[in-house]
C-alpha positions as CSV (number, residue, x, y, z in Angstrom):
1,X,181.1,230.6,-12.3
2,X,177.7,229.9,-14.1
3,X,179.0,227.3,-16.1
4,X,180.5,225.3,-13.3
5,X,177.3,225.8,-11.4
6,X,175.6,224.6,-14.1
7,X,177.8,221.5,-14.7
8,X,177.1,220.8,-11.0
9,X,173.2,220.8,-11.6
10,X,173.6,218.6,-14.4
11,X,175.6,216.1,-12.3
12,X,172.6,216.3,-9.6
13,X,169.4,217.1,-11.1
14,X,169.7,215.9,-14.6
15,X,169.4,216.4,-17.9
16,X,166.2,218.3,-18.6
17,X,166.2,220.8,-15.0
18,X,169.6,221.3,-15.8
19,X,168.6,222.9,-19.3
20,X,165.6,225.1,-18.3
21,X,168.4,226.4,-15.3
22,X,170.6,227.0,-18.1
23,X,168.4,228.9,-20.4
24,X,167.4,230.7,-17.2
25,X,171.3,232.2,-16.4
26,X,171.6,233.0,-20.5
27,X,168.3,234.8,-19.9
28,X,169.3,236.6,-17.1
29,X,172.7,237.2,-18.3
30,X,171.6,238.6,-21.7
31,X,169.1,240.8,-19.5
32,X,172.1,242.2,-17.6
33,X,174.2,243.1,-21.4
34,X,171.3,245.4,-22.2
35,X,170.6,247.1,-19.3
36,X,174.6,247.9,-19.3
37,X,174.2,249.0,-23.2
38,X,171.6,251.1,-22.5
39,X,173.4,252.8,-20.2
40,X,176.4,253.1,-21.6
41,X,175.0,254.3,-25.0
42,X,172.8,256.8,-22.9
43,X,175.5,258.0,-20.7
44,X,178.3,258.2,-23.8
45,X,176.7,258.7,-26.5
46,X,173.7,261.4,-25.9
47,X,173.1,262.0,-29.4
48,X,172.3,258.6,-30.3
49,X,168.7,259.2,-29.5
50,X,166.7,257.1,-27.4
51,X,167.4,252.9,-28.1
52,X,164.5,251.4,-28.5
53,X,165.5,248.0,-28.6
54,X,168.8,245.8,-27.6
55,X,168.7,242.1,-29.3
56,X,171.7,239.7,-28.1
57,X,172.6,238.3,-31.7
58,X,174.4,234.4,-32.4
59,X,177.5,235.8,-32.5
60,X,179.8,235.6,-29.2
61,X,179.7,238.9,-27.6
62,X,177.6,241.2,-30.4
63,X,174.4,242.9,-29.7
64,X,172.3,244.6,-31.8
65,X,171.0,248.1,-30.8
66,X,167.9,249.8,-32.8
67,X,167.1,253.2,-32.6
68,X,164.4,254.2,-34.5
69,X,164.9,252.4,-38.0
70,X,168.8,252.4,-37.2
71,X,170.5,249.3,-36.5
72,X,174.2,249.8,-34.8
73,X,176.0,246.9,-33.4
74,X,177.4,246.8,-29.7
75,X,179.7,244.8,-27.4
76,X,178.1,243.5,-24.1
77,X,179.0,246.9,-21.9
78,X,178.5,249.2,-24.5
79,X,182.2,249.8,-25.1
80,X,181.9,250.1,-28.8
81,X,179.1,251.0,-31.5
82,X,180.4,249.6,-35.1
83,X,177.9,251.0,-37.5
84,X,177.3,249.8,-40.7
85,X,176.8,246.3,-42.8
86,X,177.0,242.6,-40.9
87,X,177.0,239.9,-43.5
88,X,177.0,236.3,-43.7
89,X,179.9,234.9,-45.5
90,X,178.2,231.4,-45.6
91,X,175.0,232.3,-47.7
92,X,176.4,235.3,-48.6
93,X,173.2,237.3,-47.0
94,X,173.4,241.2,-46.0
95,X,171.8,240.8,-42.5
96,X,171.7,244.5,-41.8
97,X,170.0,245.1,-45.2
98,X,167.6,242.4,-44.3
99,X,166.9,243.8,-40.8
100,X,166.4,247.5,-41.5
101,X,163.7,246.2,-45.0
102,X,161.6,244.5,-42.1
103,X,161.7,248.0,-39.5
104,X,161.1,249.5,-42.6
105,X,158.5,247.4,-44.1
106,X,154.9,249.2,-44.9
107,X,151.3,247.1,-44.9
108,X,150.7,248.1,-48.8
109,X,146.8,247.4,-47.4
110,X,147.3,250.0,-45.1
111,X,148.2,253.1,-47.0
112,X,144.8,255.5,-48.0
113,X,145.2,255.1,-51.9
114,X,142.1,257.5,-52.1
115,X,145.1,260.4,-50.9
116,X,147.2,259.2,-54.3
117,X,147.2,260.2,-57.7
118,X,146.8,256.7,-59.8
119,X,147.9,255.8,-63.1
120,X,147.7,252.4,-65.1
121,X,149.3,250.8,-67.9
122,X,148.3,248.0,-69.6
123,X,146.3,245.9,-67.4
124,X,147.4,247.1,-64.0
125,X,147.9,244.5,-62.3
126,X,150.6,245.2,-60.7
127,X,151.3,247.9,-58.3
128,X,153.5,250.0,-56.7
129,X,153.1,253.6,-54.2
130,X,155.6,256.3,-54.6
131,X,156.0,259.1,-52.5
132,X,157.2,262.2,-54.8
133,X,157.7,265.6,-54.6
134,X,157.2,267.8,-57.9
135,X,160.6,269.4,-57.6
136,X,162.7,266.0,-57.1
137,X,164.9,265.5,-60.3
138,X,165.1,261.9,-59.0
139,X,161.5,261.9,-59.0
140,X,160.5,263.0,-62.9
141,X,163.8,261.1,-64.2
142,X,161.6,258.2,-62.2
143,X,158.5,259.3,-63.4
144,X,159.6,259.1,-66.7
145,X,161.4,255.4,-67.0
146,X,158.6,253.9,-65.3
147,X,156.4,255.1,-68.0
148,X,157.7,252.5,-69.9
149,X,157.1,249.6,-67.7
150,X,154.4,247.4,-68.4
151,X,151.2,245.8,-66.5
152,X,151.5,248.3,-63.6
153,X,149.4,250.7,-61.7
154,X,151.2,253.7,-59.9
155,X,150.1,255.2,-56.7
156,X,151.3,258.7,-56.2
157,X,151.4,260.3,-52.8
158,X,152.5,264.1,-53.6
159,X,155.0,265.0,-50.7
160,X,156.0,268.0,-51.2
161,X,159.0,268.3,-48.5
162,X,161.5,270.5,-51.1
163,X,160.2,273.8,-49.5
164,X,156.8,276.4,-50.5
165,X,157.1,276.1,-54.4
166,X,156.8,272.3,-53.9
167,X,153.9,272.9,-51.8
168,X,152.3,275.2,-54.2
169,X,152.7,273.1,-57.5
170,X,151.3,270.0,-55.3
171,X,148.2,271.9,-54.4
172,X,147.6,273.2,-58.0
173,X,148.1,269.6,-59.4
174,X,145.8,267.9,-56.7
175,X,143.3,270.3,-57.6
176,X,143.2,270.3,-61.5
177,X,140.1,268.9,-63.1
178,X,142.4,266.1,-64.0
179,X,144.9,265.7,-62.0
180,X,146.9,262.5,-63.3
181,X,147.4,264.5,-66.7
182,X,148.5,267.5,-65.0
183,X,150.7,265.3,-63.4
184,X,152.4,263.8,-66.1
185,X,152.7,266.8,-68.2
186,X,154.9,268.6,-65.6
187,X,156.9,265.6,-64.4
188,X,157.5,264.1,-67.8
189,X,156.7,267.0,-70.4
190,X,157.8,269.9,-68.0
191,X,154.5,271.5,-68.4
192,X,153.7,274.0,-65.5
193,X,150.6,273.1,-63.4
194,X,147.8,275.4,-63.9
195,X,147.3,277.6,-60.9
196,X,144.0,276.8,-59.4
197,X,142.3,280.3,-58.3
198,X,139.1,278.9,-56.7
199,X,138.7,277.0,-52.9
200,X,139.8,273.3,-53.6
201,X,139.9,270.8,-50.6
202,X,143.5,269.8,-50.6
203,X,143.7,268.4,-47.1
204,X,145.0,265.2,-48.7
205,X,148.8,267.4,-48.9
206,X,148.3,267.5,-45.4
207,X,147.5,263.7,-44.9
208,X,150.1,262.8,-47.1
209,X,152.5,264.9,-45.0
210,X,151.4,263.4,-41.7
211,X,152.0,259.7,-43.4
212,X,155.4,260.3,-44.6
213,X,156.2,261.6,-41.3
214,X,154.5,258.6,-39.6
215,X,157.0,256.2,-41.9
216,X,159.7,258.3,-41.5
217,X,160.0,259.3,-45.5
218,X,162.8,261.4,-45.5
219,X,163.3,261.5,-49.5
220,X,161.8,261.4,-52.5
221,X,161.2,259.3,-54.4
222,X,160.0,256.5,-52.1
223,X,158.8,253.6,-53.3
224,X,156.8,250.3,-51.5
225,X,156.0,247.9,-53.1
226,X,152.8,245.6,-52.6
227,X,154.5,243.1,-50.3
228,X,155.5,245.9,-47.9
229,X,158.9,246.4,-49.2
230,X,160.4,249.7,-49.3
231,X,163.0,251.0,-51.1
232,X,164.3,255.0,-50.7
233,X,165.1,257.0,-54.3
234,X,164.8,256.1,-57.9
235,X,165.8,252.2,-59.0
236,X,166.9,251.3,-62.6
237,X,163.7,250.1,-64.6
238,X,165.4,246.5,-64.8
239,X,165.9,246.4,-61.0
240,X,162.1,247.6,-60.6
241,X,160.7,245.1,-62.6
242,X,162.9,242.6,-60.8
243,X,161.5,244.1,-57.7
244,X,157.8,244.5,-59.1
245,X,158.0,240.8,-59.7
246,X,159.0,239.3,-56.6
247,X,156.9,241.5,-54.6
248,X,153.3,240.9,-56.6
249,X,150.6,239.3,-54.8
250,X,150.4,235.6,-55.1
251,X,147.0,234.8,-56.2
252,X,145.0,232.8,-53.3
């Protein structure tokens, strides 16, 4: 019925009224497909968790529904939730992938690099955070390869999610007189941290906690890179030089 009734404006009115009507019914109409979705999904599917945001896509009939830094896919009612990856057969792009880098995408400016442990090789000039825990066999496997990379400086949030010992081994390595050697010797020599018997301010563990859970870090490693990608657990050293290299800051 819209389309006739917009055929007849276009007879009527013309051309350029007849466009802006248009855009208003597809406006309206993609309106109506969310507020149904939300429903639908809220009604059906409790567990979901709260959508935060229903996108009509360029594909007849398919929504996108985000829920936190979850992307599902949805008819116009809500009938169906297809989760997992939408690609594009024509350039071949992963358009989930894409999406869910952007939600997950953290201002490298942003982050308090005072809070990190830091260490440089060669001259540094690239860098890279990485949220670890000392326990995470991911993390010194991690710690170790990227040892070998060159021209890079490593920002270390301790996160010490892997339960009390965690918490205990970050505190004593945070507080060592020097804490990036302490550091290294455990995660790459297997060295136990020196217990620190005196007061230390380690309220950094507790900052570093409260940013993790502010960018939803949910393992370890994490790694974001200076152009605000983020990627979750280890990557092979070729893939993080690859990675290191198409994220550095362009100078100017």
């Amino acid at each position: 019925m819209a389309l006739s009734l917009i055929r007849t404006i276009r007879r009527g009115l013309g051309g350029p009224v007849a466009v802006l009507l248009a855009a208003i019914f597809a406006t309206t109409s993609a309106l109506a497909g969310e507020a149904e979705i939300r429903k639908a999904l809220a009604e059906r599917l409790p567990g979901l968790g709260q959508v935060d945001e229903v996108t009509k896509l360029p594909i007849a009939g398919l929504y996108e529904v985000r829920v936190g830094v979850e992307v599902y896919y949805t008819d116009e009612n809500g009938n169906y939730l297809i989760e997992g990856q939408l690609l594009d057969t024509r350039t071949r792009t992963n358009l989930t992938e894409a999406r869910v880098a952007k939600l997950t995408a953290i201002d490298f400016a942003s982050l308090p690099l005072k809070d990190a442990i830091v260490w440089k090789q060669g001259d540094g000039s690239r860098k890279l955070v990485v949220f670890a825990d000392p326990n995470c066999g991911y993390c010194k496997r991690f710690e170790r390869e990227a040892r070998t990379v060159k021209n890079v400086t490593i920002y270390t949030f301790l996160y010490p999610i892997l339960g009390n010992d965690s918490v205990d081994k970050s505190r004593n390595i945070w507080c060592a007189k020097d804490r990036g050697k302490v550091w290294a010797d455990w995660m790459v020599d297997n060295t136990l941290p020196p217990k620190v018997m005196s007061d230390c301010d380690s309220s950094a563990l507790q900052r570093n906690a409260a940013l993790g859970r502010k960018h939803k870090v949910n393992g370890t490693p994490a790694l974001v890179f200076e152009d605000g990608k983020r990627v979750p657990g280890a990557m092979k050293i070729e893939d993080l030089e690859k990675q290191l290299l198409a994220s550095a800051k362009k100078p100017g």
